[in-house]
C-alpha positions as CSV (number, residue, x, y, z in Angstrom):
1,X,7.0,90.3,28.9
2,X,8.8,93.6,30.3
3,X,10.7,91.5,32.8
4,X,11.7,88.9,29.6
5,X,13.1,91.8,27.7
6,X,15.0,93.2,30.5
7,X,16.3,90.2,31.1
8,X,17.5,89.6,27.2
9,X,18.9,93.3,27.5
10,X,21.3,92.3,30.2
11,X,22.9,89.3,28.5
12,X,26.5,90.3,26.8
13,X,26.7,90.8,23.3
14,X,29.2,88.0,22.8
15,X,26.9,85.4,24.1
16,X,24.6,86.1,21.3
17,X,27.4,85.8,18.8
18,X,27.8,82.9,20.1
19,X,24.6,81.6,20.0
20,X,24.5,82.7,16.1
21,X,27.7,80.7,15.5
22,X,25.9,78.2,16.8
23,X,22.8,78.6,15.0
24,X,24.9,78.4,11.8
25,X,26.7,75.6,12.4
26,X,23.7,73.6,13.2
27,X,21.8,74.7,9.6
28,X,25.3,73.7,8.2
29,X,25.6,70.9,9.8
30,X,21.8,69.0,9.4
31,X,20.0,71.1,7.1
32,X,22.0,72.5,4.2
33,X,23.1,70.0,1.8
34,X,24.4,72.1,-1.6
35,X,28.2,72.5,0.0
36,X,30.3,70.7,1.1
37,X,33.2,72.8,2.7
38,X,30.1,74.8,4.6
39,X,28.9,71.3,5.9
40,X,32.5,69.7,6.8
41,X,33.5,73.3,8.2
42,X,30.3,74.8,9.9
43,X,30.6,78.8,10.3
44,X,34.5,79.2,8.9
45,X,33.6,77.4,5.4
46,X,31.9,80.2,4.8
47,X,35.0,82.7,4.9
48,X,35.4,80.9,2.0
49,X,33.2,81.3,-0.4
50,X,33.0,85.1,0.7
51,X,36.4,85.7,-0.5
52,X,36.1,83.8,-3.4
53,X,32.9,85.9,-4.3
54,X,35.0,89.3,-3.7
55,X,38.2,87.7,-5.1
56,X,37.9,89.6,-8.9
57,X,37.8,93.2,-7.3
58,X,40.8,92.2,-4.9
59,X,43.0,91.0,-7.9
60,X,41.6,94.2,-9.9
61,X,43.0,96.6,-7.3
62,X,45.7,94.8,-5.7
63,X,47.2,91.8,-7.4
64,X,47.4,92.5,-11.0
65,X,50.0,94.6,-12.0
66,X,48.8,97.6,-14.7
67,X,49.8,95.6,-18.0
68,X,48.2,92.1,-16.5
69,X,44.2,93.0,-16.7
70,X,42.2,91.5,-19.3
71,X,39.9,92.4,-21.4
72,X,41.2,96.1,-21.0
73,X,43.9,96.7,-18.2
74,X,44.2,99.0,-15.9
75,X,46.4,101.6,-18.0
76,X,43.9,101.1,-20.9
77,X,41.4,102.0,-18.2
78,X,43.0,105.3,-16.6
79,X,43.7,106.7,-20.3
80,X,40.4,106.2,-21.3
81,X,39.2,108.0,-17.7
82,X,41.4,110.6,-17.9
83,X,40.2,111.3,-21.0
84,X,36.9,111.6,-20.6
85,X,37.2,113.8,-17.4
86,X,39.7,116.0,-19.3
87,X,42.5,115.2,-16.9
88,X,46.2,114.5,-17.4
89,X,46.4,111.2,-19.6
90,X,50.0,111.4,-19.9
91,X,52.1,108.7,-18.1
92,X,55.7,109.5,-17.6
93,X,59.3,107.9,-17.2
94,X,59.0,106.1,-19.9
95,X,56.6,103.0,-20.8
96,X,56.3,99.9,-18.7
97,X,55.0,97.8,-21.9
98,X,57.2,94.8,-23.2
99,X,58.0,96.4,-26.4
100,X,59.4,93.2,-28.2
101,X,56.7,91.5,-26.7
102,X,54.5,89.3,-29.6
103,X,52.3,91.4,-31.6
104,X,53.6,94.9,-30.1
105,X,52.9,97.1,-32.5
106,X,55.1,100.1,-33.6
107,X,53.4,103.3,-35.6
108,X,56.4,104.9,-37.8
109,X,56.8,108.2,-37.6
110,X,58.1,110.3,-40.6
111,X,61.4,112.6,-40.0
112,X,59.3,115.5,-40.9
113,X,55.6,115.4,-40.1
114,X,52.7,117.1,-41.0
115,X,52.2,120.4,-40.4
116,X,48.8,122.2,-40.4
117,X,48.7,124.9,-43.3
118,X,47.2,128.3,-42.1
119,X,43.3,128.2,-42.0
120,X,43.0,124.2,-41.9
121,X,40.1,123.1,-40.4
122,X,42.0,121.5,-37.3
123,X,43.4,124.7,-36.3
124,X,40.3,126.0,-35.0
125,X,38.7,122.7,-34.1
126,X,41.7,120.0,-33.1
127,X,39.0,117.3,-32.9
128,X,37.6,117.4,-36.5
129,X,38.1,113.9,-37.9
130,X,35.1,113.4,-40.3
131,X,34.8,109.7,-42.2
132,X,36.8,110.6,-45.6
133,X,33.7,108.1,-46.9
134,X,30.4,108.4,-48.0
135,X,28.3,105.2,-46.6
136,X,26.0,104.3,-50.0
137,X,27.6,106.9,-52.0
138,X,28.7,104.1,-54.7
139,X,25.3,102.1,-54.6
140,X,23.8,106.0,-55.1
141,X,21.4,105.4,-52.3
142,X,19.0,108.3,-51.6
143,X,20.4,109.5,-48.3
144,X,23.8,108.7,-48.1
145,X,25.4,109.6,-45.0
146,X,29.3,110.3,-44.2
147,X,30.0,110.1,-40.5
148,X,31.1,112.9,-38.5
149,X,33.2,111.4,-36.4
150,X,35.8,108.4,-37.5
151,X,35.2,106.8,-33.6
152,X,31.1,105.7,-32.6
153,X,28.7,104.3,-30.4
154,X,28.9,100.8,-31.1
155,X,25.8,98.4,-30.9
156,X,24.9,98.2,-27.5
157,X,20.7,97.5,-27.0
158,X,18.5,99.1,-24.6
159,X,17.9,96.3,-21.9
160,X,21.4,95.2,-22.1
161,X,22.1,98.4,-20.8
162,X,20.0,100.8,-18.4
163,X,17.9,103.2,-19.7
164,X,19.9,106.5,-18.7
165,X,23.5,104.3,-19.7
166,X,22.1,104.3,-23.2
167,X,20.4,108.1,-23.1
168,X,23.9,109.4,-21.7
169,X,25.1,107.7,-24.8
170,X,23.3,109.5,-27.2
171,X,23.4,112.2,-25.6
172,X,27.0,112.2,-25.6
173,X,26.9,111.1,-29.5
174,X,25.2,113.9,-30.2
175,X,27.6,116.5,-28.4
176,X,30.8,115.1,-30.2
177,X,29.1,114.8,-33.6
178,X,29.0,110.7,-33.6
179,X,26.3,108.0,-34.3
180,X,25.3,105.8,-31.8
181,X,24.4,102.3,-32.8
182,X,20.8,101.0,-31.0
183,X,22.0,97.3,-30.8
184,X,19.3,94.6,-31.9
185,X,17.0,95.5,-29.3
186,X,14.9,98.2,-31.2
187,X,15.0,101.9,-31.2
188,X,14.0,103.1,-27.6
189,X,13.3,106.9,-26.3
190,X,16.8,107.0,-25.0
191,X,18.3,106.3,-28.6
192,X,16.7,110.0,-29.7
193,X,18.1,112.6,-27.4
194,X,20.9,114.4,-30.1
195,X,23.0,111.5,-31.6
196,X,22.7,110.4,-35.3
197,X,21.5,106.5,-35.3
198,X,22.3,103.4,-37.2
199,X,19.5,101.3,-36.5
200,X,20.5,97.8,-36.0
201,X,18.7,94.5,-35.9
202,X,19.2,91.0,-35.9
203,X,17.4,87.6,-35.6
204,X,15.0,88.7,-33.0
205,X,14.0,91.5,-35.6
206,X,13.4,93.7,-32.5
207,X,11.1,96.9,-33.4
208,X,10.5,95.7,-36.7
209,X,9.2,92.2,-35.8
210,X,5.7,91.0,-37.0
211,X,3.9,89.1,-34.5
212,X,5.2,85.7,-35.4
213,X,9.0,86.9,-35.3
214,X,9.6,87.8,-39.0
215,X,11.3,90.8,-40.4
216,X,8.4,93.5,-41.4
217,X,9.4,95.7,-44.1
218,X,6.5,97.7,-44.0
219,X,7.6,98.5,-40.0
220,X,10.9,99.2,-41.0
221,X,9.6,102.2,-43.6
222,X,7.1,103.5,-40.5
223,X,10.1,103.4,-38.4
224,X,12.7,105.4,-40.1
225,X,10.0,107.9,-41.7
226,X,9.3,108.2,-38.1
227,X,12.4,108.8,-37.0
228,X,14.9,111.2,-38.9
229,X,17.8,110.8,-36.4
230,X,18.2,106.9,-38.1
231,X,21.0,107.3,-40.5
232,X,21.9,103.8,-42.0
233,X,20.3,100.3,-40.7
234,X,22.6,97.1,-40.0
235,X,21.3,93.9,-40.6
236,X,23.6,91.8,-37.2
237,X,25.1,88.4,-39.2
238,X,26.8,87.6,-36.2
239,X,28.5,89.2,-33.0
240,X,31.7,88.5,-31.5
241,X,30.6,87.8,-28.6
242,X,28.7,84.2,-29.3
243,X,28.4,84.4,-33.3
244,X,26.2,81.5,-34.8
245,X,24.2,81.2,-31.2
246,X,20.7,82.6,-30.0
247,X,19.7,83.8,-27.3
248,X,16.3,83.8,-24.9
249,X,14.6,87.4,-23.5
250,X,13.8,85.6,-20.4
251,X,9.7,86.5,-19.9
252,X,10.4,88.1,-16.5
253,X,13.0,91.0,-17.9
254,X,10.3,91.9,-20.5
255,X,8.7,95.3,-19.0
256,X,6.1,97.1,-20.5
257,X,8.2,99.7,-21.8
258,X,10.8,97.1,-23.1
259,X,7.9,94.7,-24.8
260,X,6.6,97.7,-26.7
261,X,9.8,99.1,-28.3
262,X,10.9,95.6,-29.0
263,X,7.3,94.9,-30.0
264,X,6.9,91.3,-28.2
265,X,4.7,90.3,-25.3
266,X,4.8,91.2,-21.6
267,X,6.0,88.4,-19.1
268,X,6.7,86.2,-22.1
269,X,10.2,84.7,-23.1
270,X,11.5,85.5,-26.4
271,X,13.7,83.5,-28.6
272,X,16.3,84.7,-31.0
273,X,17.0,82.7,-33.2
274,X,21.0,81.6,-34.5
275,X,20.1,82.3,-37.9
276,X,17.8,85.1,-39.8
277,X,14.2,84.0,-41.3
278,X,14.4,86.6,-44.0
279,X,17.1,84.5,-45.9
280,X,18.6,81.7,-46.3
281,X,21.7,82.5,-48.9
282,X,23.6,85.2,-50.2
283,X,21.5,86.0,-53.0
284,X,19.0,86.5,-50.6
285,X,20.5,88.5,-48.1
286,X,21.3,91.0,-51.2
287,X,18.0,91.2,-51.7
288,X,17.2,92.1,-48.6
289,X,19.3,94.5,-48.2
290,X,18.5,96.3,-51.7
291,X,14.7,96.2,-50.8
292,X,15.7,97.9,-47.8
293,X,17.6,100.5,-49.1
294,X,14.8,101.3,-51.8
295,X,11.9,101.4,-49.0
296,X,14.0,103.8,-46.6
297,X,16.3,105.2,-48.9
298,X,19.4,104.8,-46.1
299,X,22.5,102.8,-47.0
300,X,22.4,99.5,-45.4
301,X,25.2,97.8,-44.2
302,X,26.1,94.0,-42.7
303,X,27.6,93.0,-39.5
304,X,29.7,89.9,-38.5
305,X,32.2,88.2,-36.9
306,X,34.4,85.9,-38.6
307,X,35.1,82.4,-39.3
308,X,34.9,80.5,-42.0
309,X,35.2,82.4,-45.6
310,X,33.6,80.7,-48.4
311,X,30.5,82.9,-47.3
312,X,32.3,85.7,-47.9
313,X,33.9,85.4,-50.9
314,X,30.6,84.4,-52.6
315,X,29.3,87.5,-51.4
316,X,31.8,89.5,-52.9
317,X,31.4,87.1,-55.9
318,X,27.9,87.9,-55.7
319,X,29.0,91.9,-55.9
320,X,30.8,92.2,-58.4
321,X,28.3,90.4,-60.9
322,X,25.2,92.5,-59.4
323,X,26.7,95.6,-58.9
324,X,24.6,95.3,-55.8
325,X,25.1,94.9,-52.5
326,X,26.3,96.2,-48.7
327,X,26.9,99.6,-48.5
328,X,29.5,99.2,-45.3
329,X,30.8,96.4,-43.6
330,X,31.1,96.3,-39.8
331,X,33.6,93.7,-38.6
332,X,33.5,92.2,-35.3
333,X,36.3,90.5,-33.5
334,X,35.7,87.5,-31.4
335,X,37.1,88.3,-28.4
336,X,33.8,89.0,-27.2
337,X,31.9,92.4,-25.7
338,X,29.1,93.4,-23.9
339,X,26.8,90.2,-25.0
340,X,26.9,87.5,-22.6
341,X,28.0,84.2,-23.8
342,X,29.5,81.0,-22.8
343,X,32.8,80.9,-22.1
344,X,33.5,78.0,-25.0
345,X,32.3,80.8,-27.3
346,X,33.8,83.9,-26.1
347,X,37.0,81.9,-25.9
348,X,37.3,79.9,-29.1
349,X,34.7,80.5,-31.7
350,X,35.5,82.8,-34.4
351,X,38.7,85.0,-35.3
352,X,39.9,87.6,-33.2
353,X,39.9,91.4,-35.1
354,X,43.2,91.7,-36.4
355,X,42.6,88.3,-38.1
356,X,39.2,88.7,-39.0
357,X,39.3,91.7,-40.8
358,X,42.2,91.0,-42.7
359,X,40.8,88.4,-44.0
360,X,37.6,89.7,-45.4
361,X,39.2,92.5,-46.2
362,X,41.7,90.7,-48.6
363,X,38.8,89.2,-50.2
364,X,37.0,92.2,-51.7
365,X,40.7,94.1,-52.3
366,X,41.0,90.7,-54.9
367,X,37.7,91.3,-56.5
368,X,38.5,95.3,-56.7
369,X,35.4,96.2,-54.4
370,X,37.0,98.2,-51.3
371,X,36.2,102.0,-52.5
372,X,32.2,101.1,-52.9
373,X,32.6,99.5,-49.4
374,X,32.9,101.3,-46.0
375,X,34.3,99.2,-43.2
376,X,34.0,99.4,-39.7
377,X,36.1,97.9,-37.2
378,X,35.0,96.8,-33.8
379,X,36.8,95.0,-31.3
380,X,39.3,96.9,-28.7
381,X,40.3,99.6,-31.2
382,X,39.0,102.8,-28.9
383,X,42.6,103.6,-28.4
384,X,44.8,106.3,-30.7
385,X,47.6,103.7,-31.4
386,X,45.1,100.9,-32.4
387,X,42.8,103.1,-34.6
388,X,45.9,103.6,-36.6
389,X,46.4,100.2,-37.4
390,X,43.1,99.8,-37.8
391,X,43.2,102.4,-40.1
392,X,46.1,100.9,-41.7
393,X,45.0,97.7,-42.5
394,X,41.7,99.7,-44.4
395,X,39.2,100.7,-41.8
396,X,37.0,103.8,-42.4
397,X,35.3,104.0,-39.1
398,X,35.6,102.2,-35.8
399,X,32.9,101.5,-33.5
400,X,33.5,101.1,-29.5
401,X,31.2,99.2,-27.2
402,X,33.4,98.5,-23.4
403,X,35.2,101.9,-23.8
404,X,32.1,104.1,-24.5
405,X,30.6,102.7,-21.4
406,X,33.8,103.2,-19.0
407,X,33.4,106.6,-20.3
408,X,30.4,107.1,-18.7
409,X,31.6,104.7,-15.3
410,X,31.8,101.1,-16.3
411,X,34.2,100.1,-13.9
412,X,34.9,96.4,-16.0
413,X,33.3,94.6,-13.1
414,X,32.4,91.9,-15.6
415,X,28.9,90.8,-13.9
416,X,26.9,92.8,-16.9
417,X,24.8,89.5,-17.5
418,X,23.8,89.4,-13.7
419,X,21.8,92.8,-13.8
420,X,24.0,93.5,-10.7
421,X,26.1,96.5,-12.3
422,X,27.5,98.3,-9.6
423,X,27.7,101.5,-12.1
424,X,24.2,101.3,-12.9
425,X,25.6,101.3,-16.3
426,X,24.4,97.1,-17.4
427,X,21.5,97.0,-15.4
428,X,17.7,97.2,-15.2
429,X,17.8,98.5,-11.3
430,X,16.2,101.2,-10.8
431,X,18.0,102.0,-7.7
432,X,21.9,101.3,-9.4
433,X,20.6,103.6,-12.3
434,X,20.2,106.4,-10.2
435,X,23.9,106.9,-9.8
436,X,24.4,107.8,-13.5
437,X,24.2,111.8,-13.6
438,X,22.9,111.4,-17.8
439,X,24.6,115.5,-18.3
440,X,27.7,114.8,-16.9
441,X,28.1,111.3,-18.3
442,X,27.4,112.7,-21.8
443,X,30.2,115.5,-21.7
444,X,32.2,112.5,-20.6
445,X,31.7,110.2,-23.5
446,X,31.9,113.7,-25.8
447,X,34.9,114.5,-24.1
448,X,36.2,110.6,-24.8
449,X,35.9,111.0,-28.3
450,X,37.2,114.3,-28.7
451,X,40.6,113.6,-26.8
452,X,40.4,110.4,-29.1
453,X,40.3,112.0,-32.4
454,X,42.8,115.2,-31.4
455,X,45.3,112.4,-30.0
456,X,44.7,110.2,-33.2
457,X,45.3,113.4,-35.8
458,X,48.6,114.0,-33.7
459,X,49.5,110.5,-34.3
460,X,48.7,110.9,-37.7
461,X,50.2,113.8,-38.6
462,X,52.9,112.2,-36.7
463,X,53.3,109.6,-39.6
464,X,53.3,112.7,-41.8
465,X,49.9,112.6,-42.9
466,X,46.9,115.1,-42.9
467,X,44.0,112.1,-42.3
468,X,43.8,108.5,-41.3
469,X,42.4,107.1,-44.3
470,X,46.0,108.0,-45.6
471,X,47.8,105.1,-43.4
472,X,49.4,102.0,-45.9
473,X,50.0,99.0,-44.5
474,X,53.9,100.1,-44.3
475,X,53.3,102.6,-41.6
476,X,53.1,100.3,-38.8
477,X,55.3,97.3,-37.3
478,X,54.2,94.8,-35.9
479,X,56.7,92.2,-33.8
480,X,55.4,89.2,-35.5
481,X,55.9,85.4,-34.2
482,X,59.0,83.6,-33.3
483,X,60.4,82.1,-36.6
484,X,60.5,85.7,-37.8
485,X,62.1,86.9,-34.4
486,X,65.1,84.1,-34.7
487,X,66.1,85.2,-37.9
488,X,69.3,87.0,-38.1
489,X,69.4,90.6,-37.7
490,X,70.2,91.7,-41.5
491,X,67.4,89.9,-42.2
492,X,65.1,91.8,-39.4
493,X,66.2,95.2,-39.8
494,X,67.1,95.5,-43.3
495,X,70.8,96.7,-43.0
496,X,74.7,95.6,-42.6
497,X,76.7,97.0,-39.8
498,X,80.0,98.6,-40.8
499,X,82.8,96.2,-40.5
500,X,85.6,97.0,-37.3
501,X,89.1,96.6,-37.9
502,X,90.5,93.7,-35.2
503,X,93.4,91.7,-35.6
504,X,93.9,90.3,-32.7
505,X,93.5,90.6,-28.5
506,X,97.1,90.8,-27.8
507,X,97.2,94.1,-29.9
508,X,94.2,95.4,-27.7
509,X,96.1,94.2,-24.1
510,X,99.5,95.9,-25.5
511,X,97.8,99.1,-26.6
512,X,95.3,99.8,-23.3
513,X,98.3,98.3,-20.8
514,X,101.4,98.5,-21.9
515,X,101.3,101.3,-23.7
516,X,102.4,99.9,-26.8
517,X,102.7,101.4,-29.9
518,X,99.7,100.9,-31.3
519,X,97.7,103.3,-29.3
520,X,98.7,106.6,-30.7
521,X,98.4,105.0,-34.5
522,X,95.0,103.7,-33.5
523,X,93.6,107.3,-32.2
524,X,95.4,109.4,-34.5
């Protein structure tokens, strides 16, 4: 045996590369039989399918260009970064944005702006941006609640994201004076460390689920008695990401720890549903929302993406008869979030934000029911310039999702449904967890949403106003689509240039060459 190792000891490293190579070229060759390239090109095939595997990251860091990135790019990236750490988020020489580009969008400033009279609030706290609503104020609920904090925690669930992503969260919510939203996978340990909460649920009827999957009412009173921290309670219509499809808990992600909060069964799959078991029409859903509201006493509120409208505009039919109904309205836009979904639905189904919310929005401003109503926005709006066109168009609050968890690391690797995060921040590793420092990732998303709200007040009082909820629909510009951007300019900007004297170019030769006699007339 001794003389068998020397002698392997003494051959050269290259012969057993060699041998290796040869090894794989032989499994290539006769026993694999899933790929092709690897079989046709034994050993180099599998260069291949290496660098396609790594290809995302090298277009992230060294193809796309800082506008090119999608969903957020890598400008939208560094501010929010910067802003979190505290650091410079200034860019300078100018911007690099197409800015007659489709759908660029212009916030007009006023030729004298706001200024902050002595002893206003923001002069001793530049991030103080409360919600200028009161969610269930109208419907006279018994705890109404107003918001701290115009930008929150959107619905994100425990077991979509890792345990410490979600506590550095709320940890973080707490710190800047915002809610954080649980997300429809029930109201975990992590969801309770400072933050206000707005429990959320949705067809799965996580942590208030009776044994057979239905919604429990009785669970839902036990829950929020339970637990003051729970501020208002969304019932999830749909989600941007896949609205109108359910979803399976696959058996072997279900933990202990996860099966009780979400009060299922260890080891065994789950099925959400595509549409709620506690109704089955608008009348219905009030119902359920006003039975809610009398058993807890919070305001309850509705969240969809959107599509189709009849729905709608029988709800808000449906209001103004009752007098009953949601106290806010979070709308969703379908370009998709943290939920994983197929591409056909993150792609195509349902309206992006901007079109979604206008739309629903139009439809209780015709029935006169927008000041009983606050709305939420969600979708991409975790950026100064965008809140004020949210904000515009008659948001109260917006919620973020993908920019509260780069605030804490995401690093937009977009493999969140492979529970291969590499931030620890979408997965149920233990070992990737570990890297998330939960203190210093809370001051992070605190500090997020304080440089937010001081940069969105300076953009505001830009406009020359004092809050937000004071932007009209006039105050921002948007370059809109190309039969409005071939019109003539009169028509575009709204004025007539003053007419030049010319009579001719023989006039202009004579009087710059010849020195005719024109030129002195002409410049005196």
């Amino acid at each position: 045996m001794e003389m068998i190792l020397e002698t392997l000891s003494n051959v050269p490293w290259w012969v057993w590369v060699i041998l290796f190579l040869a090894l794989v070229a032989i499994r290539d060759i006769f026993f694999q039989k899933a790929h092709t390239i690897s079989h046709n090109f034994p050993v180099i095939g599998h260069l291949r399918y290496w660098l396609e595997s790594i290809g995302p990251e090298m277009r992230q860091y060294f193809v796309a260009n800082n506008r090119e990135e999608l969903p957020f790019n890598r400008i939208e990236r560094g501010w929010i970064y910067a802003s979190a750490k505290k650091e410079n988020n200034y860019e300078g020489f100018g911007t690099d944005r197409d800015i007659y580009a489709h759908q660029h969008m212009f916030v007009k400033n006023a030729m004298i702006g706001y200024k902050l009279p002595e002893g206003h609030p923001n002069t001793t706290d530049p991030y103080f941006l409360p919600c200028a609503k009161v969610i269930g104020a109208y419907n006279k609920r018994k705890k109404p609640y107003r918001p701290a904090s115009v930008i929150n925690v959107s619905a994100m669930s425990f077991g979509s994201l890792s345990a410490r992503a979600v506590e550095s969260l709320n940890l973080g919510a707490g710190k800047s004076n915002a809610y954080h939203n649980t997300g429809e996978g029930g109201l975990s340990p992590y969801h309770k460390t400072g933050g206000d909460v707005v429990f959320h649920f949705g067809t799965g009827y996580f942590g208030v689920r009776t044994p057979d999957g239905n919604f429990s009412i009785e669970k839902m009173k036990i829950l929020v008695d339970e637990n003051p921290c729970i501020k208002a309670i969304e019932i999830k219509l749909s989600q941007g990401a896949k609205p109108g499809k359910g979803g399976v808990l696959p058996g072997a992600k279900i933990s202990p720890e996860i099966a009780e909060i979400r009060g299922v069964e260890v080891g065994k799959d789950v099925l959400s549903p595509a549409t709620h078991k506690a109704f089955d029409s608008i009348p219905e859903l009030v119902d359920l929302i006003e039975s809610i509201a009398d058993k807890t006493g919070l305001p309850v509120g509705i969240k969809g993406a959107i599509g189709k409208l009849d729905q709608w505009e029988e709800l808000a039919n449906h209001m103004k008869k009752t007098g009953k109904g949601p106290d806010f309205i979070t709308i969703d836009g379908g370009e998709g979030g943290t939920g994983a979904a197929p591409p056909s639905f993150a792609d195509h189904v349902s309206l992006p934000w901007v079109y979604g919310f206008s739309s629903v929005y139009r439809i209780f401003l015709e029935k006169e029911l927008t000041e009983r109503i606050v709305f939420i926005g969600s979708g991409k709006l975790g950026f100064p310039a965008k809140a004020a066109m949210a904000f515009a168009m008659g948001v109260d609050c917006i919620n973020v999702a993908r920019e509260a968890m780069m605030s804490i690391g995401c690093i937009q690797a977009q493999i969140c449904h492979t529970n291969r995060c590499p931030s620890g921040v979408a997965t149920q590793s233990k070992w990737l967890q570990k890297g998330i420092n939960i203190p210093l990732k809370s001051d992070r998303l605190a500090q997020y949403f304080k440089t937010f709200r001081k940069e969105f007040l300076e953009i505001t009082h830009a406009a020359g106003y004092e809050h937000p909820c004071q932007f009209t629909m006039n105050d921002v510009q948007l370059n809109v689509d190309d039969d409005y951007l071939n019109s003539d300019l009169e028509a575009v900007y709204r004025y007539k240039k003053t007419t030049v004297p010319f009579t001719g170019m023989q006039e202009l030769y004579d009087c710059v060459y010849l020195g005719g006699k024109g030129i002195l007339e002409k410049t005196s």
